[in-house]
C-alpha positions, 0 to 999 in steps of 0.5 A: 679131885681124882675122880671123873663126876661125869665118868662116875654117873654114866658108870652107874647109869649102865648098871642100873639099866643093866638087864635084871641078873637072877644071881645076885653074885654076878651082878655084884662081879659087874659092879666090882669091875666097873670100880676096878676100871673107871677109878685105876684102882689096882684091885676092889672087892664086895665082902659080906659077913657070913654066920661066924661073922667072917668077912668073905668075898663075893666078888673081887676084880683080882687074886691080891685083893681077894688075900686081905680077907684071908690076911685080916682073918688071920690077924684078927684086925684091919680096915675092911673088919673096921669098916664093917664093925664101926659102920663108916669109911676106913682108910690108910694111904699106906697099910705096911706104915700105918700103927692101927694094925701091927699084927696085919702087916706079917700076913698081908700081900706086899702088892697091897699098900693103900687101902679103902673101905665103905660099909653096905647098909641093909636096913641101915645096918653094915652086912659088909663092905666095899674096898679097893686098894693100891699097890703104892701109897696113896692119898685117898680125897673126897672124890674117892669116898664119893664114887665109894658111897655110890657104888655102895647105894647101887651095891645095897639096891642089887642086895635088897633086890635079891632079897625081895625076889626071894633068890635062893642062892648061898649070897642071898642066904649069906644076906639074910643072915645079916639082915636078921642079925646084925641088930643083935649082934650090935647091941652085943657089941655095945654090951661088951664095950661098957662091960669090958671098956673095949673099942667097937673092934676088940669087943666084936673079936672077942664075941666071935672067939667066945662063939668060935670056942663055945660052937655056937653061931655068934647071933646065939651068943649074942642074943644069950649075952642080952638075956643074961647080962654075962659075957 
């Protein structure tokens, strides 16, 4: 096990009874750095998907962490993209060996080499994820995804919040979005894994480059693909 129970619950304690932060980006930053410090993680980081459904950072513990959003978006592939899309755990003990992502390996960060990730749920759907990584391989345990899980329960309360206070900054904008959407966006998804017998991940990259080619936002295209049955 490599994760300390009891360290995990008194970390989570002294978050929640942290004083109430108006900027719901601030409290996520001391989120991530209570993962960063309790678990020896080399680096974590919380991203949310914006309107072109790009996964962006809103708050990272380091500047190598924060360059797998950039390299997964130039890839077009990798774990934290997997996490959201599919809505579940994604894992490698070493990113460089591993075969699920070849065009990732080029653009990536060679500091980064195991990587972690778990979904954020609004509503009981992913609006984006929760990763760390470390710069050696590493075989992550239960343990690992257990502290993940409740870090990303606290992280969705902290959304949800912010959410209900009516909190007007670009994070709460960016959360809205997702909440409203992501439903469409997914039964898009689905359409285009019957129609085209892609898996969960190419047929999410293909709507975002139709959007991307067509200049519209993908909830749009996603809802005009459920009207009319065309990609």
């Amino acid at each position: 096990m490599h994760i300390d129970t009891d360290a995990l619950d008194s970390s989570l304690e002294v978050l929640r009874k942290a004083p109430v932060d108006s900027d719901v980006a601030r409290a996520l930053q001391r989120v991530v750095s209570s993962v960063d410090r309790l678990f020896g993680y080399d680096g974590a980081g919380i991203m949310l998907i914006d309107d072109s459904e790009a996964l962006l950072y809103v708050a990272a513990s380091d500047e190598v962490g924060r360059s797998l959003e950039e390299a997964q978006a130039s890839a077009g592939q990798g774990p934290c993209y997997e996490t959201y899309v599919e809505g579940r755990p994604v894992w490698t003990k070493d990113v460089r060996s591993d075969p699920r992502w070849p065009q990732l390996v080029d653009v990536l960060d060679e500091r980064v080499r195991a990587v972690a990730g778990v979904p954020l749920l609004l509503g009981g759907s992913p609006v984006g994820t929760l990763n760390v990584y470390r710069s050696e391989p590493y075989g992550w345990d239960d343990s690992d995804f257990a502290a993940l899980r409740a870090y990303a329960g606290l992280i969705s309360e902290l959304m949800a919040a912010a959410l209900s206070s009516r909190e007007h900054s670009a994070t709460a904008t960016q959360l809205q979005y997702a909440l409203d959407y992501r439903v469409i966006i997914e039964r898009a998804i689905g359409f285009l894994m019957a129609t085209h017998r892609l898996d969960a991940v190419a047929a999410f990259n293909m709507l975002r480059k139709q959007a991307r080619n067509t200049r519209r936002r993908v909830a749009d295209l996603a809802a005009e693909i459920l009207k009319d049955g065309t990609p």
